[in-house]
C-alpha angles and dihedrals in degrees: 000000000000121000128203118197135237123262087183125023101241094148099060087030086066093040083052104045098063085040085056100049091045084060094045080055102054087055108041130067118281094235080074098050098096081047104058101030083059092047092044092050096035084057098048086043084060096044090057083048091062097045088053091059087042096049108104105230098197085064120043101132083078134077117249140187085026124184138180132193121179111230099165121012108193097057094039091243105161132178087233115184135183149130117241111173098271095042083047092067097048094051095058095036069056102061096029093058097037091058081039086060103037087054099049089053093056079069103039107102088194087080106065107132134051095019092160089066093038099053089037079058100057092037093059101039079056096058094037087061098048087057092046091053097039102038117106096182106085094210091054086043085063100042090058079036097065098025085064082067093065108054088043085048099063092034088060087038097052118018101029127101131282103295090042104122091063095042088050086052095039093057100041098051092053089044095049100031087057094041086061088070089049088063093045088054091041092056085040092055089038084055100043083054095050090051087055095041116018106238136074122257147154104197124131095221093049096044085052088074090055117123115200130173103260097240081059098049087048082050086053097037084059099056089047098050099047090061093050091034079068107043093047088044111235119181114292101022094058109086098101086062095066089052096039102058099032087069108028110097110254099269093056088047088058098052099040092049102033092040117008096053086047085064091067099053092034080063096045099062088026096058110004105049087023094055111033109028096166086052097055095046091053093051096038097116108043081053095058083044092055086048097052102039079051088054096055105033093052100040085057084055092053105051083056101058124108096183109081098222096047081047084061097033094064096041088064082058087052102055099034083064082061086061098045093054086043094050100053092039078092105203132103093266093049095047093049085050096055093046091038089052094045099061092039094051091056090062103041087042088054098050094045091058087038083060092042087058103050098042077056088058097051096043107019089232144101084192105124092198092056092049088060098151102343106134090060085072086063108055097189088038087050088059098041083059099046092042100060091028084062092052094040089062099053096252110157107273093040134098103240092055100081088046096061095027085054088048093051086053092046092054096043086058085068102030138341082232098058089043084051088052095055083039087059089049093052084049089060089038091058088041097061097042090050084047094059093042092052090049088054095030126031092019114101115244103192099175088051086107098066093056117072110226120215113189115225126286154160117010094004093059090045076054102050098041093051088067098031094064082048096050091048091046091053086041095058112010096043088158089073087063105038083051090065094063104015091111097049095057093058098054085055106055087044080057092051100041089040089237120155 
């Protein structure tokens, strides 16, 4: 892969910045934290603003805004980063959901002690991310890759809901336990590099020239997929998520669905498919299997819930099955539909536990069957919720609509059976988000005279309409977004087909 390098350092900068208002945090009162956090995240948000308007579009198979920094030396270990077209989306759905977040928290009245750990933990998740998107050195990858455990650990600990010690723990130990395979794959690629070339190193671009048997890349493909099998989730590796996010506060809910899973299923295009080609093709159908069977059998779990943010928490299984199916498709139309859906589903996953967590603070319950009818008391609130359940569900105009249209296209291309089966898995997705509508909207609340309503306002609007013009831009303009990656898929697929 080509790199061009930084003539300004935007990509450490935005690693920095969040670092920096965590400190100032620290130090300062905590009657400033909200202050400063917002401050902190607004300017990193700007700063991936400005890289947007910088990124050369003609060009986003290459890595830009590339920058090295040697941190030992004798086993070739550097802090690498750079932008190529699909790192360059996850690092803005990063900022823009991190100052989302942090928003959201100045008005939630849930978090009401210790702010200045609260605000230092976002901060630092924040920063953590940046570094996992836009690292090209596998071993410094892992190392952001594991350190975005620790801030979402102590959110779920201390400020979640009433089971969430064991959630926090739940979640750490598969996370961490998984990630233990990744590091094995990572030493056994390092080593299988050595014994071609003679030296140590981590680097992406140099691990890209590695030739392994195929029994021994399957071997490697396997480790690594575990770990992000995990992270994504994937069934079965996806009972921590459930627990998780039913009992993280809402905040922590956004950036763990809308970010944290994305780092699964970034890693799987950006390692596993990257990495070992002949492996993934070998392996193509049982992981559209895995996708699939993830689609349904989460989207049967959905429709059963009765707590809200389970509700949405299986949903995010759901779809990321829909990524997943899309990804090892392995043509261009697959590819663009995994990318396409991940973003997306950061928005519209944001939002739905954004909603969860302000129908909390109104009625004090994730109980569906007490919420029978409740957003039609909130006109602006009422829209807000039509209008990211529709796009959740794929409905034309909304951002998850090119990512399972574009599914749809990309399994049609292998069978009409295989194309009808994704078709089945859009059908159940419908089902468990008109299920949801008809629960807020059509059901009879009786006892709705005696709670007092109050539509939404203030920092959670700001919120709110932050994802839902992003949501509306992917919805109608989707070549804004294909732009973006364009270039890196393609990469990809001449990696896969050995093409030059």
């Amino acid at each position: 892969m080509e790199t061009v390098k930084a003539t300004f350092p935007f990509l450490s900068l935005s690693m920095l910045l969040p670092a920096v208002a965590a400190l100032l945090v620290v130090f300062l009162k905590e009657s400033l934290s909200k202050v400063v956090s917002l401050a902190g995240a607004t300017l990193t948000f700007v700063l991936s603003l400005i890289v947007l308007f910088l990124f050369d579009y003609q060009r986003t198979q290459v890595v830009q805004f590339y920058e090295e920094y040697t941190i030992l030396k004798e086993l070739g270990v550097k802090l690498s980063l750079g932008l190529d077209g699909l790192s360059l989306l996850m690092y803005f759905l990063t900022t823009l959901v991190s100052l989302v977040a942090i928003m959201w928290s100045v008005a939630d009245k849930q978090i009401s002690f210790r702010l200045k750990e609260y605000y230092i933990a976002f901060l630092l998740t924040e920063s953590f991310l940046v570094g996992v998107f836009a690292s090209f050195d596998l071993l410094v990858f892992y190392v952001f890759y594991e350190l975005t455990l620790i801030p979402m650990l102590f959110v779920i600990g201390i400020w979640g809901y009433k089971l969430r010690l064991y959630s926090a723990y739940k979640f750490f130990i598969y996370i961490f336990v998984s990630s233990l395979l990744l590091l094995l794959g990572i030493a056994a690629t390092v080593v299988t590099h050595y014994k071609s070339f003679g030296v140590y190193s981590f680097s992406y671009f140099d691990l890209l020239k590695n030739e392994y048997s195929l029994g021994f890349e399957i071997f490697l493909f396997i480790l690594f997929f575990i770990a992000f099998a995990v992270k994504t989730p994937l069934v079965p590796f996806h009972t921590w998520l459930p627990d998780a996010h039913g009992e993280a506060p809402t905040a922590g809910s956004v950036v763990l669905a809308a970010i944290l899973l994305k780092m699964g299923t970034y890693a799987l295009l950006r390692f596993n498919v990257g990495l070992f080609p002949d492996a993934t093709l070998a392996l193509m159908p049982f992981l559209v299997a895995i996708g699939i069977i993830t689609i349904v059998y989460a989207s049967w779990m959905t429709i059963v819930q009765n707590n809200i943010k389970r509700f949405v928490a299986y949903s995010s299984v759901s779809h990321m099955g829909f990524v997943v199916t899309a990804l090892f498709l392995l043509n261009k139309e697959g590819l663009r539909a995994s990318v396409t859906e991940m973003f997306a589903h950061g928005m519209t996953s944001a939002g739905m536990f954004m909603i969860a967590g302000f129908i909390y603070s109104t009625l004090h319950t994730f109980n569906m069957n007490s919420l029978r009818g409740s957003v039609r008391f909130m006109p602006l609130f009422a829209f807000i919720v039509a209008y990211t359940a529709f796009a959740a569900m794929g409905l034309p105009g909304g951002s998850s609509f090119w990512g399972k249209f574009l599914t749809v296209l990309a399994a049609k291309e292998y069978s009409y059976t295989l194309a009808l089966l994704v078709l089945v898995g859009g059908f159940f997705s419908a089902a468990y988000v008109l299920y949801m509508l008809k629960t807020l909207f059509l059901d009879v609340r009786e006892e709705s005279i005696l709670i007092h309503f109050k539509d939404v306002s203030g920092f959670k609007l700001a919120s709110f309409v932050s994802l839902l013009i992003v949501i509306f831009l992917i919805g109608f303009f989707p070549h804004l977004f294909f732009n973006m990656f364009e270039g890196s898929l393609d990469f990809f697929l001449k990696n896969l087909l050995k093409l030059e």
